[in-house]
OpenMM code with the backbone's topology and positions (N, CA, C; nanometers):
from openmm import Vec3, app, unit

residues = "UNK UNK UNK UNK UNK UNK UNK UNK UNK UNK UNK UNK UNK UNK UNK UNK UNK UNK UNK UNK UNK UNK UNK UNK UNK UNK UNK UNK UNK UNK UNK UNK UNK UNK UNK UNK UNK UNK UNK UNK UNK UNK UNK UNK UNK UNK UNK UNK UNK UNK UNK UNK UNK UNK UNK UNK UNK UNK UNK UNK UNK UNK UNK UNK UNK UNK UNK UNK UNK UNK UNK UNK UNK UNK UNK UNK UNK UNK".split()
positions = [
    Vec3(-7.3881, 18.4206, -0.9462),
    Vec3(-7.2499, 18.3815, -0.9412),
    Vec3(-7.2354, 18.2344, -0.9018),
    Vec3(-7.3289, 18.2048, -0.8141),
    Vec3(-7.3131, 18.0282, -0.7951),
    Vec3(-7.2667, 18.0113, -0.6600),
    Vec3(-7.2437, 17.8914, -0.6356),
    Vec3(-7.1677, 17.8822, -0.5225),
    Vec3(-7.0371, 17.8713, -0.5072),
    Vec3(-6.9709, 17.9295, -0.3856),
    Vec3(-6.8134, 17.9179, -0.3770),
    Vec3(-6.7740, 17.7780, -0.2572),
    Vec3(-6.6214, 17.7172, -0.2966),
    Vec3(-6.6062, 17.6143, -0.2409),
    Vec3(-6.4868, 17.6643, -0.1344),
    Vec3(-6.4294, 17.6308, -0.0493),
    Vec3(-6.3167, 17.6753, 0.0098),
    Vec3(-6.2385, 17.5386, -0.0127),
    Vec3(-6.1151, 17.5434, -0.0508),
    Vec3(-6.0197, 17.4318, -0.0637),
    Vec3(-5.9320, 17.4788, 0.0207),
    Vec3(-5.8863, 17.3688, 0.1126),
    Vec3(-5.7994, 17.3352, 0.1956),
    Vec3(-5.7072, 17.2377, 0.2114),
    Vec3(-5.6002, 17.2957, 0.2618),
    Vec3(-5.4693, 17.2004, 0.2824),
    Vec3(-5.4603, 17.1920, 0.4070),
    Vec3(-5.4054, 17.0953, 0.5038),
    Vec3(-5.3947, 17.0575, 0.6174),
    Vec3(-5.2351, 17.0457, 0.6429),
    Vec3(-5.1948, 17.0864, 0.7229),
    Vec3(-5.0381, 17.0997, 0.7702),
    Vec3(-5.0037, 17.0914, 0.9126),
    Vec3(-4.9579, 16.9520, 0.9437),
    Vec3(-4.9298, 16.8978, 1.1181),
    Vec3(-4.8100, 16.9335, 1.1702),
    Vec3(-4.7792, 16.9257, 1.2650),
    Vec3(-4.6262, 16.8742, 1.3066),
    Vec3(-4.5676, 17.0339, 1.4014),
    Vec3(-4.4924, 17.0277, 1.4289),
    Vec3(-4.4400, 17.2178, 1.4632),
    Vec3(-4.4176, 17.2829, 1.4116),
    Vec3(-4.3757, 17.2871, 1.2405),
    Vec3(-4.3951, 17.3707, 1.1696),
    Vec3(-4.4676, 17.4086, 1.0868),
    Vec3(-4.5818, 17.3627, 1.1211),
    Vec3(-4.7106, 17.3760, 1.0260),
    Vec3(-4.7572, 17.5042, 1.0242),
    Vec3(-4.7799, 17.6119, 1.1206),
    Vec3(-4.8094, 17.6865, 1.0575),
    Vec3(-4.7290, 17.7824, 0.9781),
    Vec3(-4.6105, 17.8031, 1.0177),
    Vec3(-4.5259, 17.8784, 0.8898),
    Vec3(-4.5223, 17.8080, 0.7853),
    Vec3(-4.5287, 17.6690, 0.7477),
    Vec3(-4.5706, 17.5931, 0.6129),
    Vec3(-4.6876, 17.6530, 0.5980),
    Vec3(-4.8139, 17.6943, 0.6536),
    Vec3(-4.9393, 17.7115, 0.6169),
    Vec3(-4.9390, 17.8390, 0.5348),
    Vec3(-4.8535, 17.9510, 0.6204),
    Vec3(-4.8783, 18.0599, 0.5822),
    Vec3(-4.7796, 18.0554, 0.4597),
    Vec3(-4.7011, 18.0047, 0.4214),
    Vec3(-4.5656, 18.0194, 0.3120),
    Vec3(-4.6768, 17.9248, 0.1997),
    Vec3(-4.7464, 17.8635, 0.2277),
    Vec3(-4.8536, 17.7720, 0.0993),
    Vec3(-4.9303, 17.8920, 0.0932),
    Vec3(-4.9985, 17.9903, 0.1788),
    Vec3(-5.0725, 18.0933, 0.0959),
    Vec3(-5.0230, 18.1547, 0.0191),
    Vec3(-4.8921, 18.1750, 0.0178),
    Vec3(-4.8461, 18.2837, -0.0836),
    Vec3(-4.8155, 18.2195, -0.2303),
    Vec3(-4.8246, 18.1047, -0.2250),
    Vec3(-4.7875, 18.0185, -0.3363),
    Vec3(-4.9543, 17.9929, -0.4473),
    Vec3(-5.0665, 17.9628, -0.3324),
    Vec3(-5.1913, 17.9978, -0.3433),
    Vec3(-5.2516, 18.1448, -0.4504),
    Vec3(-5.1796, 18.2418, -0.3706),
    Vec3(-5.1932, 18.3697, -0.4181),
    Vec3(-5.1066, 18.4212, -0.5790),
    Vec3(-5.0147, 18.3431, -0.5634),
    Vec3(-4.9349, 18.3094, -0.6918),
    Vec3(-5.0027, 18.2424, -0.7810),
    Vec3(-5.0448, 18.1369, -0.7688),
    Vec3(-5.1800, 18.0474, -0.8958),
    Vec3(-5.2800, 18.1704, -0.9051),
    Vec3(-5.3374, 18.2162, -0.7983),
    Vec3(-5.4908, 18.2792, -0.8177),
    Vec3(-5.4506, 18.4078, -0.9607),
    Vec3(-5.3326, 18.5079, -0.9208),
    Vec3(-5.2772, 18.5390, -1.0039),
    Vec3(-5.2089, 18.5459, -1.1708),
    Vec3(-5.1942, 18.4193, -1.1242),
    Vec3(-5.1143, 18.3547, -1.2937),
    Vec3(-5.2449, 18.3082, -1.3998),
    Vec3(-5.3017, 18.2285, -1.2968),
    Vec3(-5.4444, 18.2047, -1.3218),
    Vec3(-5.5663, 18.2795, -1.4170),
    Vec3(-5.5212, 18.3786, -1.3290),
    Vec3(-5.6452, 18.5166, -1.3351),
    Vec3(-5.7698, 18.5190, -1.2850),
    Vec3(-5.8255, 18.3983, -1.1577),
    Vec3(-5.8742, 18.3770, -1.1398),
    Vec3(-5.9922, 18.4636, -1.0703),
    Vec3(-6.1052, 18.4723, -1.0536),
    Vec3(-6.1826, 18.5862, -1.0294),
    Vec3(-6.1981, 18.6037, -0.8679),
    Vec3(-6.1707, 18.5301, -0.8064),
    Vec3(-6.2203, 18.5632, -0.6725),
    Vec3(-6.0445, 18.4925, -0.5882),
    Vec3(-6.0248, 18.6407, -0.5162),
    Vec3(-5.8934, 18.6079, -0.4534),
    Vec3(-5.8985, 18.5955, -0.3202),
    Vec3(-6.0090, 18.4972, -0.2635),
    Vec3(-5.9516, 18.5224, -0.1092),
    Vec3(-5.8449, 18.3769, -0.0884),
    Vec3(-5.7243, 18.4140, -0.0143),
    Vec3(-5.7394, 18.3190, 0.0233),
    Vec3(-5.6853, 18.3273, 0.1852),
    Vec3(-5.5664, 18.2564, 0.2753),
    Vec3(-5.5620, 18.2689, 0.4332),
    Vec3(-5.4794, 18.1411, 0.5060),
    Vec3(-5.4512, 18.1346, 0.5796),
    Vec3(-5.4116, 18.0661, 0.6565),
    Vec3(-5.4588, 18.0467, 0.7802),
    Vec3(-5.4371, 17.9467, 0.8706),
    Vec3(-5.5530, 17.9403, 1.0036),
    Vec3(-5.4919, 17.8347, 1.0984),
    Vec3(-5.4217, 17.9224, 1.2036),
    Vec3(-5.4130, 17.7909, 1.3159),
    Vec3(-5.4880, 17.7551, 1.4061),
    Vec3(-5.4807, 17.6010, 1.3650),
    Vec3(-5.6147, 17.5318, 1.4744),
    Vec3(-5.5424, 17.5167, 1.6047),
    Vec3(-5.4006, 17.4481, 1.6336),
    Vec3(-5.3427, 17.4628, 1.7439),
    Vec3(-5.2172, 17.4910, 1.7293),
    Vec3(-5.1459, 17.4651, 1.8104),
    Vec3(-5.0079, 17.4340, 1.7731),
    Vec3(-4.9119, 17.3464, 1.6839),
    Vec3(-5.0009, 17.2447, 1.6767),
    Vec3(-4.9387, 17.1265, 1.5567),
    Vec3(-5.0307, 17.1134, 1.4702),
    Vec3(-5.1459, 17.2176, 1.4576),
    Vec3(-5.1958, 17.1265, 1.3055),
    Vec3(-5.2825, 17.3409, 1.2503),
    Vec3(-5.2334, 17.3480, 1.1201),
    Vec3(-5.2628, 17.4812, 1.0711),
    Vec3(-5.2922, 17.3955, 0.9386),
    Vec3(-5.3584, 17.5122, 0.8932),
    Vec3(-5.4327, 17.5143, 0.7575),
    Vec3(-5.4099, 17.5981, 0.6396),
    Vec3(-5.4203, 17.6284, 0.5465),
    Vec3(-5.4219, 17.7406, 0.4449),
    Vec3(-5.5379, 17.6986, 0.3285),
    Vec3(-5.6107, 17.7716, 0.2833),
    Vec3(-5.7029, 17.7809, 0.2133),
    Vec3(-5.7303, 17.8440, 0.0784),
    Vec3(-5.7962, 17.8411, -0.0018),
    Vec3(-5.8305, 17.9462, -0.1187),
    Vec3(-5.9944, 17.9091, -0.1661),
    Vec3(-6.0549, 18.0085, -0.1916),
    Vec3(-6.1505, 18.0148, -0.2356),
    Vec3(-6.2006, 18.0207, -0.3727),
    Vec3(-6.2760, 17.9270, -0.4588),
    Vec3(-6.2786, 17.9553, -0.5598),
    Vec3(-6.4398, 17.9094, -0.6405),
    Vec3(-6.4996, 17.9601, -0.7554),
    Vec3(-6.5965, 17.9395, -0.8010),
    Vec3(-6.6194, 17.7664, -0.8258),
    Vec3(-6.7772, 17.7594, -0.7857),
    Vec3(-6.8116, 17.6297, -0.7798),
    Vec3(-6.7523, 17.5640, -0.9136),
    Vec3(-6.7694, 17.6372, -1.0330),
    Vec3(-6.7099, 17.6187, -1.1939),
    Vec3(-6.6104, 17.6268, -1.2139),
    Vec3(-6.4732, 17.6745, -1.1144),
    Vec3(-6.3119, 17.6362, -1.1136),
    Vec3(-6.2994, 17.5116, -1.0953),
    Vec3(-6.4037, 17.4846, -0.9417),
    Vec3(-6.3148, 17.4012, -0.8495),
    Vec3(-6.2784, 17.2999, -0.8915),
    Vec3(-6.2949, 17.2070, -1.0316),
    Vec3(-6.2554, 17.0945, -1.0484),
    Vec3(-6.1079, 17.1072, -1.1159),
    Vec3(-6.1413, 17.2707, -1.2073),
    Vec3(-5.9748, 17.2925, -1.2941),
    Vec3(-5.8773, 17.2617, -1.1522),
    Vec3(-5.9304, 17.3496, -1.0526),
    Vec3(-5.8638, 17.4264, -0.9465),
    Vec3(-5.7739, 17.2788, -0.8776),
    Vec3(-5.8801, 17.1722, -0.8083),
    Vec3(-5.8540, 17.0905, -0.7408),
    Vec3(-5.7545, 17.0384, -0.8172),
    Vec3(-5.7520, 16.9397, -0.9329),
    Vec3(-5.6938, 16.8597, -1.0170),
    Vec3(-5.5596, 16.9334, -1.0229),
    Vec3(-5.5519, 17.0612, -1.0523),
    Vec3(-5.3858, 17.1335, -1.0514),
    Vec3(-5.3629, 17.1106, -0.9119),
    Vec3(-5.4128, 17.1304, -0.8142),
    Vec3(-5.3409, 17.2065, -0.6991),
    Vec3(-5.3512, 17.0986, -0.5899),
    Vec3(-5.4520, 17.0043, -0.6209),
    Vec3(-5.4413, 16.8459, -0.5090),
    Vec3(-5.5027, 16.8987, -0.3222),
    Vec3(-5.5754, 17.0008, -0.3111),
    Vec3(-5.6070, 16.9782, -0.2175),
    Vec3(-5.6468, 16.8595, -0.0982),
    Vec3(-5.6487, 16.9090, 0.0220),
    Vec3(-5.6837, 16.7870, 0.1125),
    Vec3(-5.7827, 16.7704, 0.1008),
    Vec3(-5.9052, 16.8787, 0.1360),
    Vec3(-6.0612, 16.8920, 0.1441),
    Vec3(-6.0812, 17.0264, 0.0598),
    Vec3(-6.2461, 17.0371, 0.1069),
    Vec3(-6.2926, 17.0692, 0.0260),
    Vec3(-6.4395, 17.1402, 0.1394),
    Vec3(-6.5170, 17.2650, 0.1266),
    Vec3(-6.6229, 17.3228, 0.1854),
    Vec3(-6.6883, 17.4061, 0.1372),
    Vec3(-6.8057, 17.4081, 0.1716),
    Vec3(-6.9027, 17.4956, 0.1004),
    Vec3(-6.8303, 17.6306, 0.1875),
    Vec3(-6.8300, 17.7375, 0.0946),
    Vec3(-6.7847, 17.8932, 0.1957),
    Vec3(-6.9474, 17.9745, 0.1990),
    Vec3(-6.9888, 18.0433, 0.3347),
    Vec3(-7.0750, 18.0813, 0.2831),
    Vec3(-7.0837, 18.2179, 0.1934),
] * unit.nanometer
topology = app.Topology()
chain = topology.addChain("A")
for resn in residues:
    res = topology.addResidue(resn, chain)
    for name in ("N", "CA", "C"):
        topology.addAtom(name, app.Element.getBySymbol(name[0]), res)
């Protein structure tokens, strides 16, 4: 299957994490429309002002993936 990348968005301020978690569902909406094969994706607060949301996708998406969707970063998942 290859390797998988985790793409991430970064979201500061006090409402970052309900922005984080309201970008997964939008996430989950592409993976969907998409048809994409592997659906994880999540949200994650680091503290109070800075949360995350993520999606996971094949090393062979990630460039369709990135270029549509503009992530911040980018990680190997294991």
């Amino acid at each position: 299957m290859g390797k998988k990348i985790k793409l991430i968005w970064d979201f500061r301020g006090p409402t970052a994490e309900k922005t984080a978690e309201h970008h997964e569902i939008h996430l989950r909406e592409y993976i969907s429309s998409e048809g994409l094969e592997l659906k994880i994706t999540g949200s994650q607060m680091i503290n109070e002002m800075h949360s995350l949301a993520f999606m996971v996708v094949n090393e062979q998406q990630m460039i369709t993936v990135r270029d549509a969707l503009r992530p911040h970063r980018g990680e190997l998942y294991p």
